[in-house]
N, C-alpha and C positions, 0 to 999 in steps of 0.2 A: 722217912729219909731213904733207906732201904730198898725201897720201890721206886723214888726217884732215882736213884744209883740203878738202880735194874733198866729202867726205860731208857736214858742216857747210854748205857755202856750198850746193851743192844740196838739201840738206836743209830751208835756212833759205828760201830760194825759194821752198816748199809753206807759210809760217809759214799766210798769208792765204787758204792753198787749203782745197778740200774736209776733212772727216773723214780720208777713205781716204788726203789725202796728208798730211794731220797724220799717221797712224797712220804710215804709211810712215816720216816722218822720225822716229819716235820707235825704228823698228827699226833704223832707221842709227844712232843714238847707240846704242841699248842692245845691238845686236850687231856693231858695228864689228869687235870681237875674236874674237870665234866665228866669221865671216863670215873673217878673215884663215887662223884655226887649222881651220876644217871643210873651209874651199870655199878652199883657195888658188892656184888655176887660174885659177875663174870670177872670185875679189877681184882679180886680177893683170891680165886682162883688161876688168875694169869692165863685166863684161856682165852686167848686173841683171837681165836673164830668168832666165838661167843659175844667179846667185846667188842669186836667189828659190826655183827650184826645188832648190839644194845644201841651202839652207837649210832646206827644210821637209820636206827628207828628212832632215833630219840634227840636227834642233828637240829630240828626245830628248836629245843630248850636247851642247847647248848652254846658257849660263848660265840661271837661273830669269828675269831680266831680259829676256833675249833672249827664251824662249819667251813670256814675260806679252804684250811686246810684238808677238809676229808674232802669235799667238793675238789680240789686239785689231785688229789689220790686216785676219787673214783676217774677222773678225768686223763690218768698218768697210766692205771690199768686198762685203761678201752686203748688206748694209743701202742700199748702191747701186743 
């Protein structure tokens, strides 16, 4: 629950930020769970490089939610 409270409160931070960090927080809510079950090294360590990069290797076996959203992210960063 702790880690949900972390992703949310960081998340909620970007409310008023750019697109790329809306889009970001919208990968944190919609792959909170994939991001625990794909990448559970890089989720345990909090190292968001790390999970970024677990993540977008590993976007095929993650929820349809999860990909829509990091597919809008990576889509939100080219437009920067």
């Amino acid at each position: 629950m702790k880690k949900l409270v972390y992703f949310i409160v960081v998340g909620a931070a970007t409310l008023g930020a750019s697109a790329p960090a809306n889009a970001q927080f919208a990968v944190r809510m919609a792959c909170y769970s994939d991001m625990q079950k794909l990448c559970p090294t890089e989720f345990s360590a909090r190292d968001q490089d790390k999970m970024r990069v677990c993540l977008r290797a590993n976007l095929s076996k993650a929820s349809e939610s999860c990909q829509k959203a990091v597919r809008a992210q990576m889509a939100a960063d080219k437009r920067d």
